[in-house]
Backbone as a ProteinNet text record, in pm:
[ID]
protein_1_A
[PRIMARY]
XXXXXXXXXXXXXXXXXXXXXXXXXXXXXXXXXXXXXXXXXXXXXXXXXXXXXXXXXXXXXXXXXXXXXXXXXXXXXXXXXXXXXXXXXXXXXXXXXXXXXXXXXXXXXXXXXXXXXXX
[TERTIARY]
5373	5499.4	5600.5	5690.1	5782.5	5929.7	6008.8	6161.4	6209.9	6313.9	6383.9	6566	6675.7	6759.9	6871.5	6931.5	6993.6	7136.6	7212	7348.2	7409.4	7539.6	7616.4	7679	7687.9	7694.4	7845.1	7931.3	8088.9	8152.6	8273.2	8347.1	8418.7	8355.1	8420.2	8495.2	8543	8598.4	8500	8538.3	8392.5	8464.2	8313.7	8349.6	8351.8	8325	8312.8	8181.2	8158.3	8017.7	7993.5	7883.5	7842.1	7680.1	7653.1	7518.6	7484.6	7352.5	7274	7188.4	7160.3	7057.5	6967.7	6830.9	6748.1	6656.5	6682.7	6621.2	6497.9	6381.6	6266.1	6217.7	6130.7	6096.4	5956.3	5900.8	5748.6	5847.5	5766.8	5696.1	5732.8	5834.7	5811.2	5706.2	5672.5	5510.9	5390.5	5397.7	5282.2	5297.1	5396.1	5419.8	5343.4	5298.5	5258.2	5357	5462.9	5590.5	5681	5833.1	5936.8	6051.1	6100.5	6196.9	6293.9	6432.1	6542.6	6503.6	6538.2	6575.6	6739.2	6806.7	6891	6875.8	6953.8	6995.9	7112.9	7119.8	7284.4	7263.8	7333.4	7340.5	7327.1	7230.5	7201	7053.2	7079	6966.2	6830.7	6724	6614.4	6650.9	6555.4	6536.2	6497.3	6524.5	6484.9	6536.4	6387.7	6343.7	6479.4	6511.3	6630.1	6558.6	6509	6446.3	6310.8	6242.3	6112.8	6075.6	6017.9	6038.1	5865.1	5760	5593.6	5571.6	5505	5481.2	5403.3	5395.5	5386.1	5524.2	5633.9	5758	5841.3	5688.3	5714.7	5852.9	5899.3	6023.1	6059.6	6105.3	6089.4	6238.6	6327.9	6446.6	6445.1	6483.2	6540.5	6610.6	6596.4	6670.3	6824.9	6886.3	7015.8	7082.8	6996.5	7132.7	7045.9	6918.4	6909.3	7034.9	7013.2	7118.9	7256.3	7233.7	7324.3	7300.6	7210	7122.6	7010.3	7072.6	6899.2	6835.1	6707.4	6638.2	6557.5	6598.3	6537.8	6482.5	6399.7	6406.9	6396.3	6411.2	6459.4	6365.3	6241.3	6127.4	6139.5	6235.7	6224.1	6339.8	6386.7	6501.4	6449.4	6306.8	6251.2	6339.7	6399.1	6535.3	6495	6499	6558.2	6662.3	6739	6831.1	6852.7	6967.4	6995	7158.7	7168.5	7291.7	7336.4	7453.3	7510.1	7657.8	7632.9	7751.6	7732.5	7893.7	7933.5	7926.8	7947.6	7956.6	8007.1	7935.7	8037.5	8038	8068.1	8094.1	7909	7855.7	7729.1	7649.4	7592.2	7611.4	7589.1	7679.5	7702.9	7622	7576.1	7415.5	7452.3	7344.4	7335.1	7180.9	7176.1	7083.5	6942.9	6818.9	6742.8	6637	6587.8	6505.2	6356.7	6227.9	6101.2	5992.6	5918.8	5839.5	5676.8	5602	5474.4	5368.5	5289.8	5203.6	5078.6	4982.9	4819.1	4797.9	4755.9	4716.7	4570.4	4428.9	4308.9	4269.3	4297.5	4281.9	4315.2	4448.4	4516.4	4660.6	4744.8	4865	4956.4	5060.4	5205.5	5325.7	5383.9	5531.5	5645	5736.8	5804.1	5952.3	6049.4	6189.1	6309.6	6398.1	6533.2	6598.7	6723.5	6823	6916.2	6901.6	7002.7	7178.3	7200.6	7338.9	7427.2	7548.5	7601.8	7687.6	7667.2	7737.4	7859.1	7991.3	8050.7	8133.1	8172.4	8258.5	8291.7	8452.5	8533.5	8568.5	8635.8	8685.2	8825.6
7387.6	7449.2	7339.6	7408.4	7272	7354.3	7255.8	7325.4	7263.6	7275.1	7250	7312.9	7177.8	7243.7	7183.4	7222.9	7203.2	7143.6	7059	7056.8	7003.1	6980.1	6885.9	7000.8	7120	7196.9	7215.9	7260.7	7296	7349.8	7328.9	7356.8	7233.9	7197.9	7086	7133.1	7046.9	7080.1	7038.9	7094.1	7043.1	6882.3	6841.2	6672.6	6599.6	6650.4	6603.8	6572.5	6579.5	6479.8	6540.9	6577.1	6661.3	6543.2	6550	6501.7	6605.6	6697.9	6746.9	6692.3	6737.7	6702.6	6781.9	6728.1	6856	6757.7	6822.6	6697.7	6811	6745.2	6810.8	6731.8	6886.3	6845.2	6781.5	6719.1	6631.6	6540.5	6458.4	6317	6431.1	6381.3	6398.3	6352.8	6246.8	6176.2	6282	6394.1	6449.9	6563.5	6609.9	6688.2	6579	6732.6	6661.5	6668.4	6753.5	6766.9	6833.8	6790.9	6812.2	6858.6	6932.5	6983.5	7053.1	7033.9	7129.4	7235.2	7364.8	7477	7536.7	7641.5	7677.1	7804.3	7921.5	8053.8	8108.6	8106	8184.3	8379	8426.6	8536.7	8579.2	8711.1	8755	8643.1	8548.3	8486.2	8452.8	8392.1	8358.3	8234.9	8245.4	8062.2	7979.8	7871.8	7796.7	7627.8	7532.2	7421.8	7328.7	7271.1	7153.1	7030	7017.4	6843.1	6844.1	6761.4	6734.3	6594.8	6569	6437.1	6419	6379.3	6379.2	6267.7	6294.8	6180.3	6033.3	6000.9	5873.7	5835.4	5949.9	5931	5929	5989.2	6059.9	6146.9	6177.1	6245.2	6326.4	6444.5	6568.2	6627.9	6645.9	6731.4	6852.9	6923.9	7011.7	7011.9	7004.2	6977.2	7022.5	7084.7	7108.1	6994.9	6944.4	6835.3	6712.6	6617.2	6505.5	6435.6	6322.6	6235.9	6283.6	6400	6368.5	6385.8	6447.7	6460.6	6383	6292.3	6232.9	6283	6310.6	6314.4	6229.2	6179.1	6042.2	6088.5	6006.2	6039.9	5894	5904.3	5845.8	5911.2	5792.1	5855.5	5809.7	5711.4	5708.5	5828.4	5890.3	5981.9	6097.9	6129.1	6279.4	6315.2	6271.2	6383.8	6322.6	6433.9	6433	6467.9	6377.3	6409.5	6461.9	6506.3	6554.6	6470.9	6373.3	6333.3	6439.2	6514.2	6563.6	6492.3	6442.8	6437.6	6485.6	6440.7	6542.1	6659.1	6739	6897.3	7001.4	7105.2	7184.9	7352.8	7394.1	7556.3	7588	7604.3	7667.9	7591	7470.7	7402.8	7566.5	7621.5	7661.9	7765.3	7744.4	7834	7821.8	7929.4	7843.2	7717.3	7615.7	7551.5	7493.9	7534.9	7559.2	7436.6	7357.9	7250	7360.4	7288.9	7313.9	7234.9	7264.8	7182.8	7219.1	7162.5	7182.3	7064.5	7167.2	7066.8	7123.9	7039.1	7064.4	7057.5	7146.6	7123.3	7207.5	7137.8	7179.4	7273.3	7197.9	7281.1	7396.4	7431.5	7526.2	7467.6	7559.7	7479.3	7621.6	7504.5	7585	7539.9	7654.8	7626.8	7653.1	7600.5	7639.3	7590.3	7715.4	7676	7666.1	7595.6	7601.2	7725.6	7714.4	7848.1	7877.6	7742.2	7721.6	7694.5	7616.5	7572.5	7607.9	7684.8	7733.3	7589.5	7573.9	7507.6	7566.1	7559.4	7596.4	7486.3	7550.8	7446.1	7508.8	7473.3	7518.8	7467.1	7544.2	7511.8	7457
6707	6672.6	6639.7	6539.5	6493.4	6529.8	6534.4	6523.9	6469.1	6340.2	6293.8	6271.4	6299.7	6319	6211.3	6095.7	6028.6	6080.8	6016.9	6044.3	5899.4	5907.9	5832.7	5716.9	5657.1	5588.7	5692.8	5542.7	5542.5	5411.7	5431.1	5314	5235.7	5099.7	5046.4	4910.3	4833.8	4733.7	4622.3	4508.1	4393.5	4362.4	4350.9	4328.8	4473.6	4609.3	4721.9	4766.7	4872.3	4918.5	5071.1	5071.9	5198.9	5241	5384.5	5409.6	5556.5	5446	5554.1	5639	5746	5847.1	5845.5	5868.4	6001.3	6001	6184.7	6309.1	6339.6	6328.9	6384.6	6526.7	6587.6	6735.6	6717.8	6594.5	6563.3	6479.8	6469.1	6349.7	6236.9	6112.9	6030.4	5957.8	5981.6	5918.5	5914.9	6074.5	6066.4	5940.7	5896.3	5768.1	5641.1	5563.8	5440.8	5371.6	5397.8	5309.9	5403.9	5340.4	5355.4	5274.4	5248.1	5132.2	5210.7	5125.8	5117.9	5025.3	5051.2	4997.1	4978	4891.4	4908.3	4875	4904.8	4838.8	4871.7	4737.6	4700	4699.1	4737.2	4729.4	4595.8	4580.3	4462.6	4389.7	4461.6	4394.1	4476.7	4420.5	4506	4556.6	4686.6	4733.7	4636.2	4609.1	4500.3	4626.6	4587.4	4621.5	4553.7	4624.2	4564.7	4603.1	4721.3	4696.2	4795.3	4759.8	4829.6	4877.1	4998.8	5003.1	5073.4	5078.3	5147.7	5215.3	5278.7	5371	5287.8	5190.3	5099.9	5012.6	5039.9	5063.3	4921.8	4817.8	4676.9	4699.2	4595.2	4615.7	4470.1	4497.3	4378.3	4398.3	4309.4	4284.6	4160.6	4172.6	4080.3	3965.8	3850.7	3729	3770.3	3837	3865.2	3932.9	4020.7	4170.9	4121.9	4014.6	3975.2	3974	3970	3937	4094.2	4129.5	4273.8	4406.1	4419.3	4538.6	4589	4723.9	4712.7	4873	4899.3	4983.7	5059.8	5182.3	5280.6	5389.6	5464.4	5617.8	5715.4	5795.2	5869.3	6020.4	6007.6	6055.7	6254.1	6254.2	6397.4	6445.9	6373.5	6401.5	6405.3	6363.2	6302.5	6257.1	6170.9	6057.4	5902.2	5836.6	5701.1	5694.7	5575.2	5482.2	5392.4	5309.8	5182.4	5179.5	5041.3	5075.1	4934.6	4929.9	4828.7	4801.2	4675.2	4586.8	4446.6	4431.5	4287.4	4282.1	4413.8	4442.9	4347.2	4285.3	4221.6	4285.4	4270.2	4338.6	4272.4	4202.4	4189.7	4304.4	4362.1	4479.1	4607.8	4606.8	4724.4	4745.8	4859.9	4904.5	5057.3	5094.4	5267	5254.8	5254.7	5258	5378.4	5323.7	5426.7	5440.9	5604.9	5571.3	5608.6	5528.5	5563.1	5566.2	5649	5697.9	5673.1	5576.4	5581.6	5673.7	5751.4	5832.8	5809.3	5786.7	5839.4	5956.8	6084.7	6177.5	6202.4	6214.6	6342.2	6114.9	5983.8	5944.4	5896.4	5866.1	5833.4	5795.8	5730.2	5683.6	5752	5778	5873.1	5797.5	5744.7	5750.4	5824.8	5848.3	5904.2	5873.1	5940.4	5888.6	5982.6	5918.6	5986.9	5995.9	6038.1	6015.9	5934.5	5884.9	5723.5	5808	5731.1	5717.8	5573.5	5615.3	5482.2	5411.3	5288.4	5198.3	5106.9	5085.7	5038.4	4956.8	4825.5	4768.8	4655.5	4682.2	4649.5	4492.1	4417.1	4246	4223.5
[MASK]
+++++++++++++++++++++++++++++++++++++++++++++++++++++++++++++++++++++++++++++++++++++++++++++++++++++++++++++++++++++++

């Protein structure tokens, strides 16, 4: 079992700079992957960044160029640093966690942290 617990999500203005957290209760290492998610109301979840344990790293044609995804493996946390915020941006944003364990694959999720930002 994994837990993951989001933080760092608020209210900024567009053009501001937010940095999410989520601190897991394993080794991010033991994940084969790690990604932010977001969803905006009315819309689907949609993947914003990916980060794997060889530490490859995948964004979304929307937040390139301003979003980057790290971890910080003695901390069990990933990041999401956001800048250049604009109001479309604003979702509640979710971390997930894929693991292989005994043979089988587990995901699992945070509780999401809301992002807001303002015009």
């Amino acid at each position: 079992q994994v837990q993951l617990v989001e933080s760092g999500g608020g209210l900024v203005q567009a053009g501001g700079s937010l940095r999410l957290s989520c601190a897991s209760s394993r080794s991010i290492f033991s994940s084969q992957s790690m990604g932010w998610y977001r969803q905006a109301p009315g819309k689907k979840r949609e993947l914003v960044a990916l980060i794997t344990n060889s530490r490859s790293t995948n964004y979304a044609d929307s937040v390139k160029g301003r979003f980057t995804i790290s971890g910080d493996y003695a901390k069990n946390t990933v990041y999401l640093q956001m800048n250049s915020l604009k109001p479309e941006d604003t979702a509640v944003y979710y971390c997930k966690a894929n693991r292989l364990h005994n043979g089988q694959m587990y995901s699992y999720w945070g509780q999401g942290t809301q992002v807001t930002v303002s015009s």
